[in-house]
C-alpha positions as CSV (number, residue, x, y, z in Angstrom):
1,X,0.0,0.0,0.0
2,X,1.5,3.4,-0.8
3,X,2.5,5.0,2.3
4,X,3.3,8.7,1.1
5,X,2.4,11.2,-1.9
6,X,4.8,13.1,-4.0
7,X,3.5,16.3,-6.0
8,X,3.8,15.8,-9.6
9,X,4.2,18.9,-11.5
10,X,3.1,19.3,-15.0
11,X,2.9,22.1,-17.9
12,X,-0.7,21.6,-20.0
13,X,-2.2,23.8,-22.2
14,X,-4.7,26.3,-20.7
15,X,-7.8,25.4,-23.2
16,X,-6.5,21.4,-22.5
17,X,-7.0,22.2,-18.5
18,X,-10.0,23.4,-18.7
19,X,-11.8,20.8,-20.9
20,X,-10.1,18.3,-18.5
21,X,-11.6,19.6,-15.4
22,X,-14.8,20.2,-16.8
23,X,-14.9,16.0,-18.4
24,X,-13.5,15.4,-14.8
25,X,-16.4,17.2,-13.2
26,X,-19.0,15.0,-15.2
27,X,-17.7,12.1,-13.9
28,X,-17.8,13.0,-10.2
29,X,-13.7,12.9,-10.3
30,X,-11.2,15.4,-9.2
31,X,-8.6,16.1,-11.9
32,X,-6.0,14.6,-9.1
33,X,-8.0,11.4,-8.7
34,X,-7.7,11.0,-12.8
35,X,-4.7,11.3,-13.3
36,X,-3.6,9.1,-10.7
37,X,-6.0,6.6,-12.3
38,X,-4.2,7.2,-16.2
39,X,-0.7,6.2,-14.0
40,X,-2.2,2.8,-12.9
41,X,-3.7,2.2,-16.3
42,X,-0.3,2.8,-17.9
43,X,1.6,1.0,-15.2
44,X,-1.0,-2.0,-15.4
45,X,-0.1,-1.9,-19.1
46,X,3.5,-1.6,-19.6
47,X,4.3,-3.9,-16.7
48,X,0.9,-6.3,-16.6
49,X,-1.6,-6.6,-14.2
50,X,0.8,-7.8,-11.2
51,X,2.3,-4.4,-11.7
52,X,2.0,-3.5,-7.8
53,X,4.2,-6.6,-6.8
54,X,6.9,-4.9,-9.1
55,X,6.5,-1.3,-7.6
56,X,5.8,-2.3,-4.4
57,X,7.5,-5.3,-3.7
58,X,3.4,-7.2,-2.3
59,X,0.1,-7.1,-3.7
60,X,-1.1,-3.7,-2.7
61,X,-5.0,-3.8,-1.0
């Protein structure tokens, strides 16, 4: 289970922002909460789907 957070800083085009948020909004999600959800999807695809036993050495809950 990840124990900590690390801040993640990224430059995005002001329009791009904006449409995000608003997409992220319909869906009930926090633009945070995405794009910590398109870093397990990638994870999950470039290592497979036993991915957490890689990053975090168990099967995270």
């Amino acid at each position: 289970m990840e124990n900590r957070t690390a801040r993640l800083t990224l430059l995005i085009d002001p329009k791009k922002k904006s449409v995000f948020e608003q997409l992220c909004a319909r869906e009930d999600v926090t633009p945070s909460q995405m794009v910590r959800k398109f870093i397990r999807d990638y994870l999950e695809h470039s290592l497979g789907p036993n991915w957490r036993d890689e990053v975090f050495g168990d099967k995270e809950t």
